[in-house]
PAZAPA-4460 file (N, C-alpha, C; in steps of 0.05 Angstrom, whole numbers, plus 32768, in hexadecimal, padded with zeros to 4 digits):
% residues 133
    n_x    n_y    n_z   ca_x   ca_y   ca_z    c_x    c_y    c_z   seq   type   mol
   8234   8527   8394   823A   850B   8395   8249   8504   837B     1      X     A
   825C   84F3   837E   8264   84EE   8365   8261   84D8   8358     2      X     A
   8276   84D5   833B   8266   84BB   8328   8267   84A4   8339     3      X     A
   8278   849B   8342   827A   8483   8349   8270   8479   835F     4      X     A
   8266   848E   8376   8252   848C   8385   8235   8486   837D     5      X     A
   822D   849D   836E   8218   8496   8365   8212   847E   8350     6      X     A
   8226   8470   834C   822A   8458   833F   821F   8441   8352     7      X     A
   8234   843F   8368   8227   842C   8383   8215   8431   838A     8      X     A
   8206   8444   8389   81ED   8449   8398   81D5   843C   8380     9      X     A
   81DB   843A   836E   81C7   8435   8357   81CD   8414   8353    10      X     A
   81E0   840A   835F   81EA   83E6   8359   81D4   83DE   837C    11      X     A
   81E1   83F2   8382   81D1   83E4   83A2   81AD   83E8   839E    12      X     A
   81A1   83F8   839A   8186   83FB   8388   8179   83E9   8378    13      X     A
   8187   83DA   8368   8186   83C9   834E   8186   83AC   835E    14      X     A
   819C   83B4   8370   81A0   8394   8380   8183   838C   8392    15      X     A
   8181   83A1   83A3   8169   83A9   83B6   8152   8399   83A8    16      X     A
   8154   83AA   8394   812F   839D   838A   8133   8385   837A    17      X     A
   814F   837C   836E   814B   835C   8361   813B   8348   8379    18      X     A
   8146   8356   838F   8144   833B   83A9   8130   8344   83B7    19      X     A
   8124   8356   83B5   8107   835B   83BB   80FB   8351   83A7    20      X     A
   80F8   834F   838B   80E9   8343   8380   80E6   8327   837A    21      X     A
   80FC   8320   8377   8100   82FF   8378   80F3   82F4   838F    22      X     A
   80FC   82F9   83AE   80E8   82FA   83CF   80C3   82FF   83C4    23      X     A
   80BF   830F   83BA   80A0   8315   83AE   8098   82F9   8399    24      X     A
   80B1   82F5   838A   80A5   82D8   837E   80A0   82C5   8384    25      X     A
   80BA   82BF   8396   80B9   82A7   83A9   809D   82A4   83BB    26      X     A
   8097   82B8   83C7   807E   82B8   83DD   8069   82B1   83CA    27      X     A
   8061   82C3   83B4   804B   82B7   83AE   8049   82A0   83A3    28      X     A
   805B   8293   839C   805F   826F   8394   805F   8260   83A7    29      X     A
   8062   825F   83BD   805A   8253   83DD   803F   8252   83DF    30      X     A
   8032   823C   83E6   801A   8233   83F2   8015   8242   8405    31      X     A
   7FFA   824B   840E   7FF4   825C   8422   7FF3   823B   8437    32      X     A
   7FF2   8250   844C   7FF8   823D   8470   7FE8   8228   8469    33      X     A
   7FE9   820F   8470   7FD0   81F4   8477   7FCB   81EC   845C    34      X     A
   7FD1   81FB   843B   7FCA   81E3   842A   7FE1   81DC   841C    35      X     A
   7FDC   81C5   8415   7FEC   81B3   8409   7FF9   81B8   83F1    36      X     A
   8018   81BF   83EA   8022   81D0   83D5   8012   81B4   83B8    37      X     A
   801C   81C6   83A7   8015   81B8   8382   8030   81B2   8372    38      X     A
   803A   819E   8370   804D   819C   8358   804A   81B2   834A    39      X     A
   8063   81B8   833F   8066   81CC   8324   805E   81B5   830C    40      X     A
   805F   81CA   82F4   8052   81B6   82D4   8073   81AB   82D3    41      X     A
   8071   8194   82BF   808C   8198   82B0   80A4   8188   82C6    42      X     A
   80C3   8189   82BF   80D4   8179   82D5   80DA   818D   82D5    43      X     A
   80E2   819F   82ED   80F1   81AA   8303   80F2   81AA   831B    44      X     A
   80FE   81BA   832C   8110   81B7   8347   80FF   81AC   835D    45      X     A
   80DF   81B9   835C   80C8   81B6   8364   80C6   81B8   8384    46      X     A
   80D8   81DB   8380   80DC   81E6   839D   80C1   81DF   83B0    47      X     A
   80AE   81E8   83A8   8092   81E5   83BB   8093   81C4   83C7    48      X     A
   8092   81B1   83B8   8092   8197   83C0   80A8   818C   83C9    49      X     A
   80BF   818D   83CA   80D2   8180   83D6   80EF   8194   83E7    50      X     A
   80E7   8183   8401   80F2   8186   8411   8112   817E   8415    51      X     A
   8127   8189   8416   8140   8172   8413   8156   8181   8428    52      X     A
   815E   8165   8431   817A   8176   8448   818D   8163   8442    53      X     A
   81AB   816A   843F   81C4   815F   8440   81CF   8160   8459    54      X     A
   81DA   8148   845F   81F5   8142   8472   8205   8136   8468    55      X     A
   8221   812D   8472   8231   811C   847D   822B   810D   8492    56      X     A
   8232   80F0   8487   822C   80E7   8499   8247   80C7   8498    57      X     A
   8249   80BF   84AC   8266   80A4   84A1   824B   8090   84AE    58      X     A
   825A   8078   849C   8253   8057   849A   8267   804D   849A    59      X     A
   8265   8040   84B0   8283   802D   84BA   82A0   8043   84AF    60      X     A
   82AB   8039   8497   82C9   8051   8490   82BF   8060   8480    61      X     A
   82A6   805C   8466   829B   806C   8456   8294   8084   8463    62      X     A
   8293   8097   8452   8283   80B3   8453   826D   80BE   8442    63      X     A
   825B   80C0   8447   824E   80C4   8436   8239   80ED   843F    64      X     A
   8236   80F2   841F   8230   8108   841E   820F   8105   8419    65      X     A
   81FC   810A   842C   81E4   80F2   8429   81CC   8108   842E    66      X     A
   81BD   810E   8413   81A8   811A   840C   818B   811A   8411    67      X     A
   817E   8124   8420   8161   8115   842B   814D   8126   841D    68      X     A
   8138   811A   840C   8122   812F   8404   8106   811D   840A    69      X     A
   80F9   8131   8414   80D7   812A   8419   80C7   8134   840C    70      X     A
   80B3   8127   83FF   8095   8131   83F4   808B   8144   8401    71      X     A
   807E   815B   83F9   806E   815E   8408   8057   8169   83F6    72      X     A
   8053   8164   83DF   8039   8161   83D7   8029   814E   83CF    73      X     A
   8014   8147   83CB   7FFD   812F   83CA   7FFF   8121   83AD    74      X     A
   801C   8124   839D   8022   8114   8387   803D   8100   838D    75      X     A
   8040   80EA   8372   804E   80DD   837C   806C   80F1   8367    76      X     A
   8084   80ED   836D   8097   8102   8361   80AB   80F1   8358    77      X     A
   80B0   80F6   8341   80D4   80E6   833C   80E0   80FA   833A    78      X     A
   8101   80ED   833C   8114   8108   8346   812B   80FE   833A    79      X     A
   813A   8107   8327   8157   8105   8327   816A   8119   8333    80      X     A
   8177   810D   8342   818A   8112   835C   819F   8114   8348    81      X     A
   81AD   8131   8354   81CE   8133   834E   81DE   8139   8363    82      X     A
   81F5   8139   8368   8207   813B   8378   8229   8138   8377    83      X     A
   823A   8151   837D   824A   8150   8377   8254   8164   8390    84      X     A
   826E   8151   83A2   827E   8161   83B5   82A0   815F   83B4    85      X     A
   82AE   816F   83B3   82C9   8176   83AE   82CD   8180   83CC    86      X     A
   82E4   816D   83DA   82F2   8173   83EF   8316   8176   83EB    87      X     A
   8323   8174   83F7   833B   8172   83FC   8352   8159   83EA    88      X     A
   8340   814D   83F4   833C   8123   83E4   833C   811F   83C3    89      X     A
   832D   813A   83C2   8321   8133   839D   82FA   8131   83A4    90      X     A
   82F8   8131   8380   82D8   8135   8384   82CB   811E   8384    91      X     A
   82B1   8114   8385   829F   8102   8384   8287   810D   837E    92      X     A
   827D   80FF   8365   825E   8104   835C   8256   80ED   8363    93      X     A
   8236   80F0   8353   8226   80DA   8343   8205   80E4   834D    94      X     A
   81FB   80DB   8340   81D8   80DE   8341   81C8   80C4   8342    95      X     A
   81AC   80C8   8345   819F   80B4   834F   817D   80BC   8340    96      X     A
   816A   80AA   8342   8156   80A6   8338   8141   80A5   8350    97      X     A
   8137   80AD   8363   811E   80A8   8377   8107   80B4   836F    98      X     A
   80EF   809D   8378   80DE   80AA   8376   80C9   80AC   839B    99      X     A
   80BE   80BF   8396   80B1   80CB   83AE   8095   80BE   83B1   100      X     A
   8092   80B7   83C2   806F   80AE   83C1   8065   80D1   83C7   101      X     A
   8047   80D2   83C4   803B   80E9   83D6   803C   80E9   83E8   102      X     A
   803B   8103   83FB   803F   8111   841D   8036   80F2   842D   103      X     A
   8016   80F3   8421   8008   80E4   8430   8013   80C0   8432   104      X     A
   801B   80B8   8426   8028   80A1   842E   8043   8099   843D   105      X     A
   804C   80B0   8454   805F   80B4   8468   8073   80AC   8457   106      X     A
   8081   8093   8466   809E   8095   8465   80A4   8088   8449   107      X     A
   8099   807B   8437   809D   8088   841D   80A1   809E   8408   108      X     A
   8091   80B3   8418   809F   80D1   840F   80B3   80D7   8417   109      X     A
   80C9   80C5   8423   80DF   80D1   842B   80FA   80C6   841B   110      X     A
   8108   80CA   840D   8121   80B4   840C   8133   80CC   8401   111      X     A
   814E   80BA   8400   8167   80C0   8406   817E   80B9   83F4   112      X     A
   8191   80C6   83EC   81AA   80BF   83DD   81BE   80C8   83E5   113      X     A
   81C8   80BB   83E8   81ED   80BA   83F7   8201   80B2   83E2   114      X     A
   820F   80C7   83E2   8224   80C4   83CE   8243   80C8   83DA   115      X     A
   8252   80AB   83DA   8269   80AB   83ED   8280   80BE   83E0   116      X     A
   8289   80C9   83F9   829D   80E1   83F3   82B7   80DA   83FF   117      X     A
   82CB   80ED   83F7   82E2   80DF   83FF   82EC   80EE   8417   118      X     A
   82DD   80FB   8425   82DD   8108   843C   82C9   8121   8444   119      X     A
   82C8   8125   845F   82AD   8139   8469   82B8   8151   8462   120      X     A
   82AF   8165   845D   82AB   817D   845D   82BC   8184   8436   121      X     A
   82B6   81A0   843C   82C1   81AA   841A   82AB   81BC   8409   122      X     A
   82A7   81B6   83FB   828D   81BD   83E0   827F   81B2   83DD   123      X     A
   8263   81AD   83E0   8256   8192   83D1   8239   81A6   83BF   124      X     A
   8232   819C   83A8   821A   81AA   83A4   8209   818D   8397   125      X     A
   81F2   819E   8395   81DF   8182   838B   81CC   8198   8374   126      X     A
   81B7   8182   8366   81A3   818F   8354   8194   8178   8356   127      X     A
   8179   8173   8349   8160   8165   8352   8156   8177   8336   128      X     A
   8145   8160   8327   8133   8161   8317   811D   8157   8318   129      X     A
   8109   815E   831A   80F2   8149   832F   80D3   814F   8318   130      X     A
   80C0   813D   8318   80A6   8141   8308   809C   812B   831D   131      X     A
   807E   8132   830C   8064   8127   8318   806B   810B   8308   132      X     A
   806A   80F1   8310   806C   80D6   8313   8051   80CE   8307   133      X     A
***
């Protein structure tokens, strides 16, 4: 075999088990089935507790690039919202301040930020900083 084979074979190896082990971290940070996840300490992303999906969606001529996140643990959460999408048009940011009630108080654990864009489709990314309230 030669160097440069056995080169790829040792990057593909290295790669293999980063993402096996990161998958091993992730799982055990997940709530087992039926109980109710725990905020992390501290402000971050607070993968276990919040739930979030993006669309597009238009209002009357507006467009908007419109972020949905839900509680889903038994605290109340504040969140600063970021958001920034680059289409064709040019880019559009801005961020926002919500806070989450707990799971248990329904549709108060739910809300939303829409940030109008200057058209559908392109790049958009977001970030969320979130603590216990």
């Amino acid at each position: 075999m030669s160097e440069r084979g056995r080169g790829t074979r040792l990057a593909a190896l290295a790669i293999a088990l980063v993402v096996s082990f990161a998958a091993a971290g992730l799982a055990e940070d997940a709530p087992a089935e039926g109980q109710t996840p725990v905020p992390d300490k501290g402000t971050t992303s607070q993968l276990n507790c919040i739930d979030q999906k993006n669309e597009y969606t238009k209002e009357g001529k507006g467009i908007f690039f419109v972020q949905t996140f839900e509680n889903k643990c038994e605290a109340r959460l504040t969140c600063k919202v970021f958001a920034y999408a680059l289409n064709s048009r040019g880019p559009s940011h801005g961020h926002a301040t919500l806070v989450l009630a707990p799971k248990s108080a329904g549709t108060p654990a739910k809300k939303s930020y829409a940030l109008k864009v200057k058209g559908v489709g392109g790049f958009s990314t977001s970030d969320r900083e979130c603590r216990v309230f």
